[in-house]
N, C-alpha and C positions, 0 to 999 in steps of 0.2 A: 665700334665697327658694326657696320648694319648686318643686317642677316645674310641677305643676298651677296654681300661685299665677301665677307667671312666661306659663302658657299662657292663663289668664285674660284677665289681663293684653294681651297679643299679641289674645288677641278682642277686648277693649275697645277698642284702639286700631284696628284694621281696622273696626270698626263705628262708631266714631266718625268715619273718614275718608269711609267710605259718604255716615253722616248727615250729614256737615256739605258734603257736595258735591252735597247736594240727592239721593241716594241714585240718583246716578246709570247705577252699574255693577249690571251682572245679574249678573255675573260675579269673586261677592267672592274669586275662590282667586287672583286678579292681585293685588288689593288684600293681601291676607291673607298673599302671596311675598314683598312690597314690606318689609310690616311688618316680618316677620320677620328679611328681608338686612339692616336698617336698625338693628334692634335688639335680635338674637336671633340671630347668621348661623350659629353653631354649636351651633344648640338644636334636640332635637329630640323632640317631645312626643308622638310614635305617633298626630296628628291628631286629639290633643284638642282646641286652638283650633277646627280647622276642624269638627269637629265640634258645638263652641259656636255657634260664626259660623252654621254649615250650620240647627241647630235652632234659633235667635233667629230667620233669614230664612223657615224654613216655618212657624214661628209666631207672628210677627210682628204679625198683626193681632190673637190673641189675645193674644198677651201686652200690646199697648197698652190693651186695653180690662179688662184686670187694671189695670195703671196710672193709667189715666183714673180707674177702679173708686172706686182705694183713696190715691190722693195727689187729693183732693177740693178741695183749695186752687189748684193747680194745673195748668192746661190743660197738653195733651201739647207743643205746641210751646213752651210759654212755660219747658218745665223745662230748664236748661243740656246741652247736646250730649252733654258727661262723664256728666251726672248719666243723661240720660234710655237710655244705652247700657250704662250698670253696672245701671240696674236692669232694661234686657232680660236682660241675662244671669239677674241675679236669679230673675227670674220664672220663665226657662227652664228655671231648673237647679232652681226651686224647685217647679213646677207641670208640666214637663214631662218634665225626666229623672228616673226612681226610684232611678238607679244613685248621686243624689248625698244625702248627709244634708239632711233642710232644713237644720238650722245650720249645715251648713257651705256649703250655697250663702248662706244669711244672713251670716254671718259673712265671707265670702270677698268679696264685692260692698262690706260695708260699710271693709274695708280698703284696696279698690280705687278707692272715693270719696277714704276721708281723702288719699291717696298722689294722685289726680290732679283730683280736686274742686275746690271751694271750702273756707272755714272749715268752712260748717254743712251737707254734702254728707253726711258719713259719718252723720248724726242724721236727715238726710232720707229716705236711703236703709233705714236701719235702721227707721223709723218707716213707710215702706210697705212693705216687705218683712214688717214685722214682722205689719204690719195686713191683708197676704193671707195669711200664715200664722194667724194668730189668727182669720181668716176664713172658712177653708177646713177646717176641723178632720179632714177625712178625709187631709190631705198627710202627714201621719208614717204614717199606719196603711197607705198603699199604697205604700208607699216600704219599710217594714216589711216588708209581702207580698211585694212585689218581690226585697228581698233574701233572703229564704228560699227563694223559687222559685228562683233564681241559686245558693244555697249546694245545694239539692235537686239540680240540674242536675250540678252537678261534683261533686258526690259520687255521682251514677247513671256519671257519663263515668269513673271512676276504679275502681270496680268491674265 
């Protein structure tokens, strides 16, 4: 399991203890230590989960109304706890961080269903994720920008 895969992961389950406690902690870096000692104690990801965690929480209200948006069969509470915190990451990593591929936030969420989901999780997941990227048609092309700006940057810092 890759690094990134494994810190996912670690977010998913920190946020699914949030949500399923009635989101009761402000303060998910307790939660987020917890996960970690429990089942990660010598893993150490440079604060990309909490990085995850951190940007799912300050964008939380949008990214559910991406969800609401685009899984039209399904109210936001009525979607399973697993399901509806794999595809905050989703979203996050698909509409709010450039530094990630879409497919690979696609791809990455829909592995994180079938592994802790239901049967038909990993097809539900895939299927909204797919349906705000199919959506959104400017998500590759500012993700694109973004990483050129980034490759422009270290190559100005190296000369």
């Amino acid at each position: 399991m890759s690094n990134r895969h494994l810190a996912r992961t670690l977010a998913m389950q920190t946020l699914f203890l949030w949500d399923f406690n009635g989101k009761k902690d402000k303060d998910l870096s307790m939660v987020a230590k917890e996960v970690f000692l429990n089942f990660a104690p010598n893993f150490d990801d440079h604060g990309f989960a909490n990085s995850l965690i951190e940007g799912v929480i300050n964008h939380l209200e949008e990214i559910d109304k991406y969800i609401i948006k685009y899984a039209t069969e399904w109210p936001l509470n009525q979607i399973t706890v697993v399901d509806r915190n794999i595809l905050r990451i989703g979203v996050y990593e698909l509409i709010f961080d450039d530094t990630i591929p879409a497919r690979v936030a696609i791809n990455e969420a829909i592995e994180i269903a079938k592994t802790f989901g239901g049967a038909s999780s990993g097809k539900f997941v895939n299927g909204v994720l797919g349906a705000i990227y199919a959506g959104n048609k400017d998500i590759e092309e500012r993700k694109e920008k973004s990483e050129k700006n980034r490759e422009n940057k270290k190559d100005e810092s190296i000369k």
